[in-house]
PDBQT receptor file of N, H, CA, C and O in Angstrom, charges set to zero:
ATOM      1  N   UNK A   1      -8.638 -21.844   9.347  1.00  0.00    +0.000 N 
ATOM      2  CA  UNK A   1      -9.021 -20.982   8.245  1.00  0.00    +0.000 C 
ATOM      3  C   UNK A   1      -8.423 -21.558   6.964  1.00  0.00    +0.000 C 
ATOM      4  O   UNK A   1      -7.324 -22.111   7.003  1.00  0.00    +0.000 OA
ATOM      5  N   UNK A   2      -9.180 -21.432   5.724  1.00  0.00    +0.000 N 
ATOM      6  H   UNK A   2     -10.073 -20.983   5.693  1.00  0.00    +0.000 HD
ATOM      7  CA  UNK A   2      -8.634 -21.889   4.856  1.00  0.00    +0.000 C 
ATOM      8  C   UNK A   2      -7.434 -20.991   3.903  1.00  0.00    +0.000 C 
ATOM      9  O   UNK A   2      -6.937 -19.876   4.059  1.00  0.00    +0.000 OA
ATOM     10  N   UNK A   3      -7.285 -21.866   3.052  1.00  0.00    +0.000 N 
ATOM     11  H   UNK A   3      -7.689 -22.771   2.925  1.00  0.00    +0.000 HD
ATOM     12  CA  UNK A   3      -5.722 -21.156   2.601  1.00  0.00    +0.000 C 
ATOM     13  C   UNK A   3      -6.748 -20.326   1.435  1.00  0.00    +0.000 C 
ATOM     14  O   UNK A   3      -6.340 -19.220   1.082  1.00  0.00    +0.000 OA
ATOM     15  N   UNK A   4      -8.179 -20.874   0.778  1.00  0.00    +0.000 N 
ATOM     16  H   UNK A   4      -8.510 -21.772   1.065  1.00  0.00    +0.000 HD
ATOM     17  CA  UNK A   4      -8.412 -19.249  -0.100  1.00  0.00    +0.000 C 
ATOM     18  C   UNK A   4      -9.126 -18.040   0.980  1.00  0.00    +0.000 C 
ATOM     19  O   UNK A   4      -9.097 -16.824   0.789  1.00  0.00    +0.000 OA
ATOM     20  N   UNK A   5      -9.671 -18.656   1.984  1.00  0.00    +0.000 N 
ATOM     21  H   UNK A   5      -9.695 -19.644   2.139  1.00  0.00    +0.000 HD
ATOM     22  CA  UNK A   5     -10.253 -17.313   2.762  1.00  0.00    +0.000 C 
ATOM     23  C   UNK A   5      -8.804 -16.402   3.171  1.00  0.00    +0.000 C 
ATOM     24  O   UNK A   5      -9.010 -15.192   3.271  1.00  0.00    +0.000 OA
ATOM     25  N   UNK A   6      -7.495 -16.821   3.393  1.00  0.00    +0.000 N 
ATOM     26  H   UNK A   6      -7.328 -17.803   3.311  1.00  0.00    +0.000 HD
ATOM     27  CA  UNK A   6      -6.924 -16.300   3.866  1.00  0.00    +0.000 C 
ATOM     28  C   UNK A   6      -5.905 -15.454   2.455  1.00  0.00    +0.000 C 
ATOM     29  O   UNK A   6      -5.467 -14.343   2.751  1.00  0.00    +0.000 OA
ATOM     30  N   UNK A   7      -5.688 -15.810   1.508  1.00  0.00    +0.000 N 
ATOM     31  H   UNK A   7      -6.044 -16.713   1.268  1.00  0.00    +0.000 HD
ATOM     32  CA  UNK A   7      -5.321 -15.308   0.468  1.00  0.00    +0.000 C 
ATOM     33  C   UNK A   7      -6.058 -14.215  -0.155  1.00  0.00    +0.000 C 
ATOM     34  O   UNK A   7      -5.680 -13.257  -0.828  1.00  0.00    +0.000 OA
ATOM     35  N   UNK A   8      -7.349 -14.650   0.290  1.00  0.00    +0.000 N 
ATOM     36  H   UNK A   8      -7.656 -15.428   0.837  1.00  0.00    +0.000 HD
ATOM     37  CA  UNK A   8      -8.363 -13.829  -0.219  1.00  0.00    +0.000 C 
ATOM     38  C   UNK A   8      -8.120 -12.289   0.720  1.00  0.00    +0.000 C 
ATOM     39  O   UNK A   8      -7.747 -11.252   0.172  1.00  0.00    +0.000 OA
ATOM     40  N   UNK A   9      -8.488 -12.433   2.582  1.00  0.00    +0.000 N 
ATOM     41  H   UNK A   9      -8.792 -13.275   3.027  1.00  0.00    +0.000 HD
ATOM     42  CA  UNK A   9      -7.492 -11.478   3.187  1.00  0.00    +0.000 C 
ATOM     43  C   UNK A   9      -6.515 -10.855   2.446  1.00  0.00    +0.000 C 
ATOM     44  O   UNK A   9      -6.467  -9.637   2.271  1.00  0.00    +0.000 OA
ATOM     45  N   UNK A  10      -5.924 -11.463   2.111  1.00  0.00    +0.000 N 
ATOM     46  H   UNK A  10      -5.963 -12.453   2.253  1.00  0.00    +0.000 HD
ATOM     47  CA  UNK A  10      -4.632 -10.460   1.920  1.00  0.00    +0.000 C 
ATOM     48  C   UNK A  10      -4.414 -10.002   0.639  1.00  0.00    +0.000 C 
ATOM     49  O   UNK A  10      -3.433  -9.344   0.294  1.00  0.00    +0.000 OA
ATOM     50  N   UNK A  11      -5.358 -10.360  -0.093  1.00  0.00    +0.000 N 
ATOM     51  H   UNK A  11      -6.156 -10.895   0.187  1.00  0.00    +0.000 HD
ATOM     52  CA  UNK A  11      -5.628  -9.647  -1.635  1.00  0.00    +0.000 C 
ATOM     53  C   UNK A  11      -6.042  -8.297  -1.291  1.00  0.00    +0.000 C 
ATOM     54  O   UNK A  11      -5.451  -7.310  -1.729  1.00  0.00    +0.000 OA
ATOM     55  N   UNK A  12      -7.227  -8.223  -0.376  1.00  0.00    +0.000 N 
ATOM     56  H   UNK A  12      -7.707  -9.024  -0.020  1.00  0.00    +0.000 HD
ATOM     57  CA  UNK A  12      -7.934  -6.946   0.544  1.00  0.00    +0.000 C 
ATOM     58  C   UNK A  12      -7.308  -6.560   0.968  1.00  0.00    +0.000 C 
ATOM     59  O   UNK A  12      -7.323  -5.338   0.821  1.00  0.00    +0.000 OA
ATOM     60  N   UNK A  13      -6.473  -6.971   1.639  1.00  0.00    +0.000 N 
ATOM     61  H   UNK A  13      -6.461  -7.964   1.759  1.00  0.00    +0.000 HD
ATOM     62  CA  UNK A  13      -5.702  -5.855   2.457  1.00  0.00    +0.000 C 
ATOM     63  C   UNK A  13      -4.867  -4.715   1.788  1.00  0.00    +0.000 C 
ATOM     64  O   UNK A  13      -4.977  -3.497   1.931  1.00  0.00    +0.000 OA
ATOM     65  N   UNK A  14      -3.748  -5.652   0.793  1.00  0.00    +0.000 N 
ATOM     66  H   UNK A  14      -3.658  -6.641   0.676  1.00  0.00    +0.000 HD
ATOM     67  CA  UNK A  14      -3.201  -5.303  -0.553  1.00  0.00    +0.000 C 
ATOM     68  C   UNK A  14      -3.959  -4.154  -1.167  1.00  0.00    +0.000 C 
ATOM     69  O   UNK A  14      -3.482  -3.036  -1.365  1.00  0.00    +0.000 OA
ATOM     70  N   UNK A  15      -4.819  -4.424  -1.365  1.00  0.00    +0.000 N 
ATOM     71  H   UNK A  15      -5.206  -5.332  -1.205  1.00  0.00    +0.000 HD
ATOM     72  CA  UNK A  15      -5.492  -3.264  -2.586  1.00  0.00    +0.000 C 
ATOM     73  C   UNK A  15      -6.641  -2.473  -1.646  1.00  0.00    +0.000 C 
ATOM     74  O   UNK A  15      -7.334  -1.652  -2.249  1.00  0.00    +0.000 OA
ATOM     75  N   UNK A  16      -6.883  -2.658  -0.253  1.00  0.00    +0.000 N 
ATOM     76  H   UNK A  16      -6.321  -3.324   0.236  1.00  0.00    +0.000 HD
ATOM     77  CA  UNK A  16      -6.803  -1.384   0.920  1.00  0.00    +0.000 C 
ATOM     78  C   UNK A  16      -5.168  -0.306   0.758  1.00  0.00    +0.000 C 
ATOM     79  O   UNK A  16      -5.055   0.888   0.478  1.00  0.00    +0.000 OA
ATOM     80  N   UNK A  17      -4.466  -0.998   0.966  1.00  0.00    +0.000 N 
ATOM     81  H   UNK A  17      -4.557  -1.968   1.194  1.00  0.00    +0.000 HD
ATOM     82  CA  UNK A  17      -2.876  -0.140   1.421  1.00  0.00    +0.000 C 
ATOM     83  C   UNK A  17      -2.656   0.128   0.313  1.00  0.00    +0.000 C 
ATOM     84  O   UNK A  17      -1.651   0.835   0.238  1.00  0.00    +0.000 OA
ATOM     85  N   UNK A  18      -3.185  -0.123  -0.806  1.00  0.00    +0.000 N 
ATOM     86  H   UNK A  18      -4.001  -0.697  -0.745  1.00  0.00    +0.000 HD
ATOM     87  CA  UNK A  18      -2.555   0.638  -2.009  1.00  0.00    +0.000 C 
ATOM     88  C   UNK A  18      -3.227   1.371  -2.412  1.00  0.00    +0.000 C 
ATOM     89  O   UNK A  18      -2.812   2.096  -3.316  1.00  0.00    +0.000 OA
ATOM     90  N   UNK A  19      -4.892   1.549  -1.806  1.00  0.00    +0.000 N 
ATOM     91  H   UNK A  19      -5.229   0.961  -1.071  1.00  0.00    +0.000 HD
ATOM     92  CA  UNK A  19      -5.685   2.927  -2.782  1.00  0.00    +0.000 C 
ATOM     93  C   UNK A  19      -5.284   3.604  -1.849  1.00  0.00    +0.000 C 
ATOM     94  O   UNK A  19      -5.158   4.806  -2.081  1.00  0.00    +0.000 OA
ATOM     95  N   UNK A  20      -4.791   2.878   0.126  1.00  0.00    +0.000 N 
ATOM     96  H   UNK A  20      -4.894   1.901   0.313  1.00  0.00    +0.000 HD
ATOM     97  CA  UNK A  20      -4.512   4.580   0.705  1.00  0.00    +0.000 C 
ATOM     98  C   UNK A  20      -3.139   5.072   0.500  1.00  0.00    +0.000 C 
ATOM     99  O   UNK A  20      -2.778   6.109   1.055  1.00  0.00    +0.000 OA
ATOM    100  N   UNK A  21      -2.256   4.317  -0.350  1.00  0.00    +0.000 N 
ATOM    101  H   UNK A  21      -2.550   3.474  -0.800  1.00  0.00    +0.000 HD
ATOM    102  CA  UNK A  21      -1.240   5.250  -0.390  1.00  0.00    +0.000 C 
ATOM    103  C   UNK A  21      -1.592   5.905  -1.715  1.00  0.00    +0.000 C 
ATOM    104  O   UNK A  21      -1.358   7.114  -1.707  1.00  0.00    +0.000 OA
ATOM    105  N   UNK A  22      -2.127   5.397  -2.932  1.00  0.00    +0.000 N 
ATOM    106  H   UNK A  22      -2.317   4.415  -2.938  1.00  0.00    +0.000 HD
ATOM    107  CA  UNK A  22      -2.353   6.249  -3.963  1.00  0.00    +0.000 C 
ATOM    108  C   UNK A  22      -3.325   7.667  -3.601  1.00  0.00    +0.000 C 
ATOM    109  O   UNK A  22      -3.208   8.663  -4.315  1.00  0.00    +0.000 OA
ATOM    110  N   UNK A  23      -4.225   7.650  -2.503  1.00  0.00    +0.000 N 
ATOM    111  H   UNK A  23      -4.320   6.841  -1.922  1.00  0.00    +0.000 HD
ATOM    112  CA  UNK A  23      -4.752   8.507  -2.249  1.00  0.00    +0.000 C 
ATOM    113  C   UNK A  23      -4.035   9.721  -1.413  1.00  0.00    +0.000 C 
ATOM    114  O   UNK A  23      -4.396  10.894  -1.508  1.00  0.00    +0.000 OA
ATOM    115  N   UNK A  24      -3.101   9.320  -0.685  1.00  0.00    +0.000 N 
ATOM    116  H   UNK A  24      -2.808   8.367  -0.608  1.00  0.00    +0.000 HD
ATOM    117  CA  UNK A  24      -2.110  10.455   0.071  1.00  0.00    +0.000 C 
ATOM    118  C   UNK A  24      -1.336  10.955  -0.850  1.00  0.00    +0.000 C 
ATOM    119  O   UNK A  24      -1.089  12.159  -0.923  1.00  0.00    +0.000 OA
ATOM    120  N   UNK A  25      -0.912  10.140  -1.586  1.00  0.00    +0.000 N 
ATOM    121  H   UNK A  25      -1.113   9.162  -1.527  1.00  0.00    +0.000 HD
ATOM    122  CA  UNK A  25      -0.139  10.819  -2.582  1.00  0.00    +0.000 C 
ATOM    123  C   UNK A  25      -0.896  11.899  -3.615  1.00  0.00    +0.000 C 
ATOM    124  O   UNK A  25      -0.212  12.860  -3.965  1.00  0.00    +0.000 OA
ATOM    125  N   UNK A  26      -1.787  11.836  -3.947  1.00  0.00    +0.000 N 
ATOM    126  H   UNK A  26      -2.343  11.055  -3.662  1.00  0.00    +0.000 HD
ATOM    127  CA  UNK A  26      -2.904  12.427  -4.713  1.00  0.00    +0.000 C 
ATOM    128  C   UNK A  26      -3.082  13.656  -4.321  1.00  0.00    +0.000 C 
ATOM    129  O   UNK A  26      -3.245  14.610  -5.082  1.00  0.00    +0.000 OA
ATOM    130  N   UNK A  27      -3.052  13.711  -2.722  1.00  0.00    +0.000 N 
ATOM    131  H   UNK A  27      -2.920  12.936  -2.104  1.00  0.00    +0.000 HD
ATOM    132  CA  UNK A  27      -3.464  14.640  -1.683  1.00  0.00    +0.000 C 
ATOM    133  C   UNK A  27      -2.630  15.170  -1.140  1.00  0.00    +0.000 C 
ATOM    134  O   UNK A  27      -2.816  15.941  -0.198  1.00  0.00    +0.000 OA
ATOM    135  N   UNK A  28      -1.582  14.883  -1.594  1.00  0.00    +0.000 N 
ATOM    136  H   UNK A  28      -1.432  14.257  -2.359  1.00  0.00    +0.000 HD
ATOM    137  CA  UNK A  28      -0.398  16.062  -1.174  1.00  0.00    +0.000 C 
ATOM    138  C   UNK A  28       0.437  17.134  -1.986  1.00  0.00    +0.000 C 
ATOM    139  O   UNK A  28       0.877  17.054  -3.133  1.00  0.00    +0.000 OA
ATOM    140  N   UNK A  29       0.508  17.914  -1.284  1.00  0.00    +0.000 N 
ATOM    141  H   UNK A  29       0.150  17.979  -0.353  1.00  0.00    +0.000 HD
ATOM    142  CA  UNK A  29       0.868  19.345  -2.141  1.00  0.00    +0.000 C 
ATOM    143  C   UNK A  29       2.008  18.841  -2.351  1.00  0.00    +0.000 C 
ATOM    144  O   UNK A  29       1.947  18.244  -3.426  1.00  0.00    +0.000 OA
ATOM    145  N   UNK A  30       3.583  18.712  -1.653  1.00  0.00    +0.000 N 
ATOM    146  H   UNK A  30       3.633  19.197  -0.780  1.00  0.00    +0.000 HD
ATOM    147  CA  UNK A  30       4.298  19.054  -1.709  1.00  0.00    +0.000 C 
ATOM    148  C   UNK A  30       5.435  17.560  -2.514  1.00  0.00    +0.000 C 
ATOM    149  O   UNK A  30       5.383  16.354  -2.273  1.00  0.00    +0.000 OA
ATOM    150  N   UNK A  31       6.424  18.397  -3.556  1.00  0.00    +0.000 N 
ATOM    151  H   UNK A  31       6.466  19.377  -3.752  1.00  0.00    +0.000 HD
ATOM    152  CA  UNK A  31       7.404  16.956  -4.576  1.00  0.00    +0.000 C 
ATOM    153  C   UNK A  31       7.869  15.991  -3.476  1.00  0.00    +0.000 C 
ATOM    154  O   UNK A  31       7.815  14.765  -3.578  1.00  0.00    +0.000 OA
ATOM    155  N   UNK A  32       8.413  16.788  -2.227  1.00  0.00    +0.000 N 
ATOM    156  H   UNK A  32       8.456  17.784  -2.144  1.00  0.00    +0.000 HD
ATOM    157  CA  UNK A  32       9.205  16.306  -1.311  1.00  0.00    +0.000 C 
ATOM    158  C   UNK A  32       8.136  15.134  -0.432  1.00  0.00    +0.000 C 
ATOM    159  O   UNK A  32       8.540  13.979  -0.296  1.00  0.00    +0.000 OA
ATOM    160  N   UNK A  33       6.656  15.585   0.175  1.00  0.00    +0.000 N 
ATOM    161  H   UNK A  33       6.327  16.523   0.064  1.00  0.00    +0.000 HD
ATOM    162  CA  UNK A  33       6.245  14.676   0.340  1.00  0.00    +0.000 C 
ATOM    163  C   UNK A  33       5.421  13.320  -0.180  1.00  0.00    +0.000 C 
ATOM    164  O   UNK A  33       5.116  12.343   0.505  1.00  0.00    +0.000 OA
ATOM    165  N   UNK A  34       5.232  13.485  -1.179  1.00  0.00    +0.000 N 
ATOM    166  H   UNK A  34       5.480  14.278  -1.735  1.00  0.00    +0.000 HD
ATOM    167  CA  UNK A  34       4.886  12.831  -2.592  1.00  0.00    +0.000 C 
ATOM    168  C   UNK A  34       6.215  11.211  -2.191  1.00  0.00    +0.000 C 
ATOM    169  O   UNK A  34       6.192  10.037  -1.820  1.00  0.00    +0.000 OA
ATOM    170  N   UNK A  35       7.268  12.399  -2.652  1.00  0.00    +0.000 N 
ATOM    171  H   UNK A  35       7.286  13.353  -2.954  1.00  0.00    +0.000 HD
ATOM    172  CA  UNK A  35       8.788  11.328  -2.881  1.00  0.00    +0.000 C 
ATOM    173  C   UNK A  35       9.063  10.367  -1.829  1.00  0.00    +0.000 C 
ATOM    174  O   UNK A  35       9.700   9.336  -2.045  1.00  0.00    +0.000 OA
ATOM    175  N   UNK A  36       8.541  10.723  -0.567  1.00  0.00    +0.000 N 
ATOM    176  H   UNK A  36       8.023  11.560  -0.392  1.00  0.00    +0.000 HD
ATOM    177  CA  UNK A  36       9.320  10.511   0.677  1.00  0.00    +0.000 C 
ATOM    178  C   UNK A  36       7.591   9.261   1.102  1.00  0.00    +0.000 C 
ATOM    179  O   UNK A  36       7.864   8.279   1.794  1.00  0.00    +0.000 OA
ATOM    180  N   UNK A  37       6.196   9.401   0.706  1.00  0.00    +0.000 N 
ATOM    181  H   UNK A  37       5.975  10.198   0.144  1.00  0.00    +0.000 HD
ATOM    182  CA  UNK A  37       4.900   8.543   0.278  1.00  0.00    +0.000 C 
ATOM    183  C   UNK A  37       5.610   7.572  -0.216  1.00  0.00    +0.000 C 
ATOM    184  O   UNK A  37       5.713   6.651   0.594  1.00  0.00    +0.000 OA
ATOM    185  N   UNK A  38       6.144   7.388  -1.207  1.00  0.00    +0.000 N 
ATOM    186  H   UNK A  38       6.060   8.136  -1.865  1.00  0.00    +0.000 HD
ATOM    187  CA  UNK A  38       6.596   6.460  -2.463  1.00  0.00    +0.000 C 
ATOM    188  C   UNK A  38       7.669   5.689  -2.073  1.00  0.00    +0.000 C 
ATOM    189  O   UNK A  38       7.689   4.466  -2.215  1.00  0.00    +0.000 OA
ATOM    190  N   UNK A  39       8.603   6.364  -1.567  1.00  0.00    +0.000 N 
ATOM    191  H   UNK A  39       8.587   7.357  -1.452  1.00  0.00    +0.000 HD
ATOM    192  CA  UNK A  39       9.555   5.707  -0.857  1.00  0.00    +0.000 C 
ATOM    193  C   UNK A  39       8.628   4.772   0.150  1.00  0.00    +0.000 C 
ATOM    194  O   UNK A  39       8.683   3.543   0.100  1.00  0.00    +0.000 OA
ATOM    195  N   UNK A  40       7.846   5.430   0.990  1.00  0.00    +0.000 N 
ATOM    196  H   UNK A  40       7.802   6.428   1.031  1.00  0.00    +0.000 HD
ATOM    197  CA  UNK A  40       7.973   4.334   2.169  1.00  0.00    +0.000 C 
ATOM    198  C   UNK A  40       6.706   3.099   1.353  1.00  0.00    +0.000 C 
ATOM    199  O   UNK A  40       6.462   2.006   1.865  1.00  0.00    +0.000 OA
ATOM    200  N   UNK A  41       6.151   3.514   0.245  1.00  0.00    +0.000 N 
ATOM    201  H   UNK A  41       6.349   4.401  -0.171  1.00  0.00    +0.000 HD
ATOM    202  CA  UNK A  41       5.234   2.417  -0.127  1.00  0.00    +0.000 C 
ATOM    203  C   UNK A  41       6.078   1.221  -0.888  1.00  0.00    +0.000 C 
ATOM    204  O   UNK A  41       5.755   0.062  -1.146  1.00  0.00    +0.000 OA
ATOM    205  N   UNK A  42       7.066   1.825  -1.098  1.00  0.00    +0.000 N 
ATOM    206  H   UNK A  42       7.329   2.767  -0.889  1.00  0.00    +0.000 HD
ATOM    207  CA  UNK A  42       8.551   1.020  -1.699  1.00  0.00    +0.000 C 
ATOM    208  C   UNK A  42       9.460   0.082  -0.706  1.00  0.00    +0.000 C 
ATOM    209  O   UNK A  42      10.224  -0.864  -0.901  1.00  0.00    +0.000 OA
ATOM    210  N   UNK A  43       9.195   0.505  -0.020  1.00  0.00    +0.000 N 
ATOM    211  H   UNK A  43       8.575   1.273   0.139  1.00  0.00    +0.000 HD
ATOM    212  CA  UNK A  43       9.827  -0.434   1.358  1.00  0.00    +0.000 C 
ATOM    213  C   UNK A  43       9.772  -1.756   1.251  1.00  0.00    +0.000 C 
ATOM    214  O   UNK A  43       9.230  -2.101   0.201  1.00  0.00    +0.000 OA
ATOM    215  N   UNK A  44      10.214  -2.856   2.107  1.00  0.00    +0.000 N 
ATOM    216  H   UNK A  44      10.654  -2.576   2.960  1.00  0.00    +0.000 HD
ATOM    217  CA  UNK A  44       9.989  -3.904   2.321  1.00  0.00    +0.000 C 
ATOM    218  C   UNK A  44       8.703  -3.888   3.331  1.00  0.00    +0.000 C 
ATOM    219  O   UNK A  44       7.780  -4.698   3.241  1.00  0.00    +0.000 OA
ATOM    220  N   UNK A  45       8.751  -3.241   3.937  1.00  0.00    +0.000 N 
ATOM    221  H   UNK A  45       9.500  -2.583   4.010  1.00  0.00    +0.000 HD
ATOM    222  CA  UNK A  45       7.792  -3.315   4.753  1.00  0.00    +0.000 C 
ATOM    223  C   UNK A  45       6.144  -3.239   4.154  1.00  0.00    +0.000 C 
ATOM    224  O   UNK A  45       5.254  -3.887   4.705  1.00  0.00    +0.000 OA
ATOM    225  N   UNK A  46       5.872  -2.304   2.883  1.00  0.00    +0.000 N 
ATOM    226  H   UNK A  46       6.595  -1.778   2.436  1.00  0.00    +0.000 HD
ATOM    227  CA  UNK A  46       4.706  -2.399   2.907  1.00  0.00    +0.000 C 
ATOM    228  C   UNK A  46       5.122  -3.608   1.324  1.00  0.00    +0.000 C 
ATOM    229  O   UNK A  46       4.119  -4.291   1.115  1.00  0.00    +0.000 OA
ATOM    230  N   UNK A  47       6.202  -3.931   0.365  1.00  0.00    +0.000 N 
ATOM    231  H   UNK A  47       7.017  -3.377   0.535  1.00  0.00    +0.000 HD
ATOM    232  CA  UNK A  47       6.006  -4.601  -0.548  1.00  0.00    +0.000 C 
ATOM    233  C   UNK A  47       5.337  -5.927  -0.055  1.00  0.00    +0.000 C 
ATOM    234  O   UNK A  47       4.620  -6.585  -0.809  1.00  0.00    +0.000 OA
ATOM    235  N   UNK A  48       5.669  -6.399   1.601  1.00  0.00    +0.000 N 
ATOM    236  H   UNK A  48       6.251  -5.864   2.213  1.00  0.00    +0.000 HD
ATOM    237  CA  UNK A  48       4.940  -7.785   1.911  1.00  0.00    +0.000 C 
ATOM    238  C   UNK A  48       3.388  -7.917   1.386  1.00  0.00    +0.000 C 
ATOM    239  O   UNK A  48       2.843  -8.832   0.768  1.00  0.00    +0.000 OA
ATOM    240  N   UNK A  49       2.925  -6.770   1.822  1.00  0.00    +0.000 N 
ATOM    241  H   UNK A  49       3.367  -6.027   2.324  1.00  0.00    +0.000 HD
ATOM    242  CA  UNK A  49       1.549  -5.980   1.763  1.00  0.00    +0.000 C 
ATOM    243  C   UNK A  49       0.819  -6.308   0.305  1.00  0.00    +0.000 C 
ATOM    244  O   UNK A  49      -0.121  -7.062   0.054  1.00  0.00    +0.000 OA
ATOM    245  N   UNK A  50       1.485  -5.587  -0.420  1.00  0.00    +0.000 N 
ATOM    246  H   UNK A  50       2.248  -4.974  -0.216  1.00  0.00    +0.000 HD
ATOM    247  CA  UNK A  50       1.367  -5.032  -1.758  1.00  0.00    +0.000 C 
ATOM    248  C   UNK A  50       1.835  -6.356  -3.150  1.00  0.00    +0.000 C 
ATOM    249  O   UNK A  50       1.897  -6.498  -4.371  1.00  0.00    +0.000 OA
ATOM    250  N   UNK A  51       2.017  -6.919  -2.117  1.00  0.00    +0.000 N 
ATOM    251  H   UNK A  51       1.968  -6.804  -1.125  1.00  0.00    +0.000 HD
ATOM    252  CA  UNK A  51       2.525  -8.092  -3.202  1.00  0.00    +0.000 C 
ATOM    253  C   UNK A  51       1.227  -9.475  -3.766  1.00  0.00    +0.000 C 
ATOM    254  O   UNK A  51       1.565 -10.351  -4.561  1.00  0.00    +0.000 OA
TER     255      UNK A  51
């Protein structure tokens, strides 16, 4: 696979995981779960993602 098909992947993926966390967050009632969304989109785990 090439290195733009695969960059290209992960541009998509990136800006998949980030309209669904902007969308949970959108969609939730509560400060506490909002805060605790944000946190985990803050992580290392999804910044690999998001980067």
């Amino acid at each position: 696979m090439s290195s733009v098909t695969s960059s290209w992947r992960q541009r998509r993926q990136a800006s998949r995981t980030r309209r669904a966390v902007d969308a949970a967050v959108a969609r939730t009632s509560s400060p506490a779960m909002r805060d605790e969304l944000l946190t985990l989109a803050n992580s290392s785990q999804f910044n690999n993602v998001l980067r």
